[in-house]
C-alpha positions as CSV (number, residue, x, y, z in Angstrom):
1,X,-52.0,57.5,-10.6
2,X,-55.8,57.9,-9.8
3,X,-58.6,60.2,-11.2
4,X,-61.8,61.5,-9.6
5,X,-64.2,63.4,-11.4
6,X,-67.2,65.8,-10.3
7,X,-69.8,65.8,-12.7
8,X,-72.8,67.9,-12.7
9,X,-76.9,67.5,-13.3
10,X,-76.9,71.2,-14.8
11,X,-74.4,73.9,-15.6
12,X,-74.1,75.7,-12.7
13,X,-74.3,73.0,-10.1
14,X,-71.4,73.9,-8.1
15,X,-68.2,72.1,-10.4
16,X,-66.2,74.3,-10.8
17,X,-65.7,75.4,-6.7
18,X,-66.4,71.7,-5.6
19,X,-63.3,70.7,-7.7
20,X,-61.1,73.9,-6.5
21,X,-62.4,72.3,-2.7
22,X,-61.0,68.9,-3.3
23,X,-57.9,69.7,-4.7
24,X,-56.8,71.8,-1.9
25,X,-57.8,69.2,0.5
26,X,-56.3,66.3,-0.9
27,X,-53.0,68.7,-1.3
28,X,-53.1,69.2,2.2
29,X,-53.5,65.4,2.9
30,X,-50.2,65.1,1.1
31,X,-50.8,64.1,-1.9
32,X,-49.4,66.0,-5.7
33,X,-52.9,67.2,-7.1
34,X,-54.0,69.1,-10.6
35,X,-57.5,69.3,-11.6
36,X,-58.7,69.0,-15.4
37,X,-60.7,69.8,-17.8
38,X,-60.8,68.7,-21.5
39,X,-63.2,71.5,-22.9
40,X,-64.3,74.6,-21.5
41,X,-66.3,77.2,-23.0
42,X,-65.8,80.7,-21.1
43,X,-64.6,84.3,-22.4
44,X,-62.7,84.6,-18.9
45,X,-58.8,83.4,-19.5
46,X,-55.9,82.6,-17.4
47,X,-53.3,84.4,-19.9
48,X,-49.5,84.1,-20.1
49,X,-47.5,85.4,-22.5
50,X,-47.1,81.3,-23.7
51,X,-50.4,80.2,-23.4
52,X,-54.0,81.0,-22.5
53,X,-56.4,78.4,-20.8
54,X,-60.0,79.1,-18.5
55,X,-59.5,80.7,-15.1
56,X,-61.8,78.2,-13.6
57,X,-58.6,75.7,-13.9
58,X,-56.7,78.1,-12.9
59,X,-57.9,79.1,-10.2
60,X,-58.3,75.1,-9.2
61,X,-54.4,74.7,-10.1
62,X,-53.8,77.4,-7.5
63,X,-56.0,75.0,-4.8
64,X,-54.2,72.1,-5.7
65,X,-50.6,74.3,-5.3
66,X,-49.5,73.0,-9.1
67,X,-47.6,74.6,-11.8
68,X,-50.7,76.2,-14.1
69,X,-50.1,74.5,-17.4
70,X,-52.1,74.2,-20.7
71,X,-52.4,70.7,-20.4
72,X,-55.2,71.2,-17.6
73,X,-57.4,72.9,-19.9
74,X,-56.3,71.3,-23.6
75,X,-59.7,72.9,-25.1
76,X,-60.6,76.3,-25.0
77,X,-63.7,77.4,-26.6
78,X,-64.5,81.3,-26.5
79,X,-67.6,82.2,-27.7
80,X,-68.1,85.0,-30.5
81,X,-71.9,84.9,-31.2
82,X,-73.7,83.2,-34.2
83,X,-73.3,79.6,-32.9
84,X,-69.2,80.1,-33.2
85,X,-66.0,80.3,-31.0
86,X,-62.3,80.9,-31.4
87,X,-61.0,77.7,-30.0
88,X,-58.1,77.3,-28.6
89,X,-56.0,74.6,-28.2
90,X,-53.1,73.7,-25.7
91,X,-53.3,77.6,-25.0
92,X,-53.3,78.7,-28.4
93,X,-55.1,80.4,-30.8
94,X,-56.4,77.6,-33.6
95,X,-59.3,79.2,-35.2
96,X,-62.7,80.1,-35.8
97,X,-65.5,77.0,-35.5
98,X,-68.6,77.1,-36.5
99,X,-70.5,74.6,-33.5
100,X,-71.1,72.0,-36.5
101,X,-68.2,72.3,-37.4
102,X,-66.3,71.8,-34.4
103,X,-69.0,68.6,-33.2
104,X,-68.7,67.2,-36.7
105,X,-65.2,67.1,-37.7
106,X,-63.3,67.7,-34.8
107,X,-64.3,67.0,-31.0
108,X,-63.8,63.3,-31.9
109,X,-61.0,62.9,-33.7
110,X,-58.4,65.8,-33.1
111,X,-60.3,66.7,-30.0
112,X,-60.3,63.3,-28.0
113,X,-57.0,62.8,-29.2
114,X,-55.7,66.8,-27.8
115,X,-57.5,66.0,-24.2
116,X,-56.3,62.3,-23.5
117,X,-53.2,63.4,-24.5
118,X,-53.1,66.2,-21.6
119,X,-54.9,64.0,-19.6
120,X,-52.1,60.9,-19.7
121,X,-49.4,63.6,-19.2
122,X,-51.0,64.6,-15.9
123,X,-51.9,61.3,-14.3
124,X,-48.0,60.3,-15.5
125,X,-46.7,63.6,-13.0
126,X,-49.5,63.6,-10.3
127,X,-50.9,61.2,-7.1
128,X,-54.4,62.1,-8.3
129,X,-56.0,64.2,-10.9
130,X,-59.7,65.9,-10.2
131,X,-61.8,65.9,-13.2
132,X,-64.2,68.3,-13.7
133,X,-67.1,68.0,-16.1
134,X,-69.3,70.3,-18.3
135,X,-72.8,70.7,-17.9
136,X,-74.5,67.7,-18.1
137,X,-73.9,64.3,-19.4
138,X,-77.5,63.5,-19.9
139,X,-77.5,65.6,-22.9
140,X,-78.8,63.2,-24.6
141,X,-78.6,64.6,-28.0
142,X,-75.1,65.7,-27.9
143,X,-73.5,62.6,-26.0
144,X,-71.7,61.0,-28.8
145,X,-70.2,64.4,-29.2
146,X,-69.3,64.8,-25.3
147,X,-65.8,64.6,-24.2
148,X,-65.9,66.6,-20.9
149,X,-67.8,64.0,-19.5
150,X,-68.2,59.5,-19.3
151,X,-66.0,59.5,-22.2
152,X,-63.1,61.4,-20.1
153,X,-64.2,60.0,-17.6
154,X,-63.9,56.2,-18.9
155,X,-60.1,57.3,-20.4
156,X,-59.1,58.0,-17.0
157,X,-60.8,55.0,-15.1
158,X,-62.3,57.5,-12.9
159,X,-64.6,57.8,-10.3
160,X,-67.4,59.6,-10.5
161,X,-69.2,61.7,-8.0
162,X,-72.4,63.6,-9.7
163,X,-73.4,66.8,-8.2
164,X,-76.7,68.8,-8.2
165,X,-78.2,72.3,-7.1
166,X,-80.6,71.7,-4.6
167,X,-81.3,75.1,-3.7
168,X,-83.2,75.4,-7.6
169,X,-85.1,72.3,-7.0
170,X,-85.9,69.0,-8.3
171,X,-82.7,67.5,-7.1
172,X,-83.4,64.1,-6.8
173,X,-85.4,64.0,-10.2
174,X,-82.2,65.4,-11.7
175,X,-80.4,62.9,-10.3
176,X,-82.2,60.2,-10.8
177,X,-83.1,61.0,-14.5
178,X,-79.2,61.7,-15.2
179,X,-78.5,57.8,-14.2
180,X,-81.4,56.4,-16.1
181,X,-80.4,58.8,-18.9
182,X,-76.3,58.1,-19.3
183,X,-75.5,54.8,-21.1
184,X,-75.5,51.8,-19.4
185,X,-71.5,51.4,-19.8
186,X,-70.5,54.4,-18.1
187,X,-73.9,54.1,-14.9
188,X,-71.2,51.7,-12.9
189,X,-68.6,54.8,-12.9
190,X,-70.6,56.8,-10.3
191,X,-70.0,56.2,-7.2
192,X,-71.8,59.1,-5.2
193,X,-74.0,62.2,-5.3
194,X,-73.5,65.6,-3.8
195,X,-76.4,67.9,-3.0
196,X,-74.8,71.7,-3.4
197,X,-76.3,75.1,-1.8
198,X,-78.6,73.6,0.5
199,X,-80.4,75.4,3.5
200,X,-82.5,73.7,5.9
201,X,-82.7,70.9,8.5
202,X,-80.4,68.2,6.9
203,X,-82.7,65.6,8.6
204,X,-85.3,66.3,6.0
205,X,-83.5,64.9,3.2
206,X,-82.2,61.7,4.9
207,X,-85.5,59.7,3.7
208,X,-84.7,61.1,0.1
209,X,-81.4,60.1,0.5
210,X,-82.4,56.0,1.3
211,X,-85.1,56.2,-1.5
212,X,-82.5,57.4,-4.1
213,X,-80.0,54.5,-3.6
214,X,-82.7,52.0,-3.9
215,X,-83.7,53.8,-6.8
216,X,-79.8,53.9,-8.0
217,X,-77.3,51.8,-5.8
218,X,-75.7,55.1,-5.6
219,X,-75.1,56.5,-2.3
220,X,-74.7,60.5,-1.0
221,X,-71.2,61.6,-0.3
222,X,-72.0,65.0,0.8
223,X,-74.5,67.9,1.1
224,X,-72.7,71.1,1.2
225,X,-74.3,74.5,2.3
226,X,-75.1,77.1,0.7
227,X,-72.4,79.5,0.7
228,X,-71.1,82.9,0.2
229,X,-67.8,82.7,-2.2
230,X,-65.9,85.3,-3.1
231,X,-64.0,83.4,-6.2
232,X,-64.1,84.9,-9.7
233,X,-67.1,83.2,-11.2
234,X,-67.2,81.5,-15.0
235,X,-69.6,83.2,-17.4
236,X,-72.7,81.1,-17.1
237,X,-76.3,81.4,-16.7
238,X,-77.2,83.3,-13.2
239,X,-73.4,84.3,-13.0
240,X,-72.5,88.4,-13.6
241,X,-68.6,88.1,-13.8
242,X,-66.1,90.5,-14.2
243,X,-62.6,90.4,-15.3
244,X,-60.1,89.7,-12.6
245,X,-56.5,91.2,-12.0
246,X,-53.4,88.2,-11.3
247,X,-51.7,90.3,-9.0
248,X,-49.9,88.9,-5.9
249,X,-52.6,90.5,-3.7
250,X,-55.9,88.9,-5.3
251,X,-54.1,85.2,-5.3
252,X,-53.4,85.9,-1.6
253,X,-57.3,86.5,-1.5
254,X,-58.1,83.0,-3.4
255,X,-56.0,81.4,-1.7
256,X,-57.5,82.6,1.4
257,X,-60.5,82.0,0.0
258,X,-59.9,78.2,-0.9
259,X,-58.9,77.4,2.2
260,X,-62.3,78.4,3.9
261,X,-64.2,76.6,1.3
262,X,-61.8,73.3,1.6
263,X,-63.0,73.7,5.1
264,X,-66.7,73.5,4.8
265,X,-66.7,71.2,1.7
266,X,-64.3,68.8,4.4
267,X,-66.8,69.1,7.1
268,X,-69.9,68.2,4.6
269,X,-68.6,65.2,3.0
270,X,-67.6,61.7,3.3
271,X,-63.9,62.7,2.3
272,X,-62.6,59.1,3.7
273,X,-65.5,57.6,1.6
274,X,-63.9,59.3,-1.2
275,X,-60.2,58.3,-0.5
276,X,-61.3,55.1,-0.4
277,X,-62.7,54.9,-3.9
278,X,-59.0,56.5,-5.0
279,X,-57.3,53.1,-3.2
């Protein structure tokens, strides 16, 4: 039973896809994989006639080659406008929440109690479970209210690898300020940092890399290219996406697809680094 989680310095910082990566390459180095997420907020389901749950898990369940359950995405949170979502949990329909509401008198108690249930249940049937966070945990005005992130992430005595955009900029601020800016308990659970979409002469970076481990004691696992990848993407900021069809012939496509980006994510990271942290 281990856990690895990807966190991110943003939303949009390449999660979602880094996590769909890693499972497929850990389930082709043998080992029973499902990724995770306790909350997710998207409009874009993975629907059965039992349950509903985010495609982004989905569509990681299908790198990993696992059964799509609820219990990989216990929380669902669709927004509706107004500072509300329909919420969703285990797949189904609970009800309406206001966003006080839900950070007040639920995420805590009911909520924490919904995800680490999930979560134990997976890392009871599976080698390894992938974690993948939501947005940032440096929020530092709703942390006592985060549990996609150090909280989950301390439940499931995972490590942490923390992953930015460099192709917006300011990468190793971002990184930097997210250590200084996460509480002191939870700075010893990352163990690396991934730079995402880059273009360039890797070379460059190198001295930034030294410079940020004096900084943090945290080393860089990876720096992965920027890529073209034609995966449905999650409704966020700089994302158009579209409703998707789960017929036999577009899963054929992701699964195509996964394997090309297991293969560039595998060729940009210190995946033995990695496997050792899961040892």
């Amino acid at each position: 039973m281990k856990s690895l989680m990807i966190q991110g310095t943003s939303s949009g910082a390449g999660k979602t896809t880094l996590v769909a990566a890693l499972c497929r390459i850990f389930s082709d180095k043998g080992y029973s994989v499902a990724p995770f997420k306790s909350q997710n907020m998207s409009n874009f389901g993975y629907i059965t006639p039992d349950f509903e749950i985010s495609r982004a898990q989905a569509i990681q369940a299908f790198g990993a080659r696992c059964e799509i359950t609820s219990d990989l995405n216990p929380i669902l949170l669709k927004p509706v406008g107004n500072y509300s979502s329909v919420v969703y949990l285990n797949g189904k329909r609970f009800k309406k929440m206001h966003a006080k509401e839900y950070y007040e008198k639920f995420v805590n108690s009911e909520g924490m109690k919904l995800a680490s249930k999930s979560l134990k249940t997976l890392q009871k049937n599976f080698d390894l479970v992938i974690i993948e966070g939501a947005g940032s945990p440096a929020e530092i005005n709703l942390q006592k209210y985060d549990i996609a992130n150090m909280k989950i992430a301390k439940k499931a005595n995972a490590n942490v690898l923390l992953v930015t955009d460099i192709d917006k900029g300011g990468s190793f601020a971002s990184l930097a300020g997210t250590m200084a800016l996460i509480e002191k308990q939870y700075q010893k659970l990352v163990k690396g940092f991934i730079f995402n979409k880059f273009r360039g002469d890797i070379d460059v970076l190198k001295p930034g890399f030294k410079k940020l481990k004096n900084l943090t004691n945290v080393p860089v696992v990876g720096t992965i290219p920027l890529i073209s990848i034609n995966l449905p993407e999650e409704d966020s900021l700089n994302s158009n996406p579209k409703d998707f069809v789960w017929n036999n012939k577009n899963i054929k496509k992701i699964d195509n697809e996964l394997n090309k980006l297991s293969k560039i994510v595998k060729s940009n990271m210190d995946i033995k680094s990695i496997e050792k942290m899961l040892q």
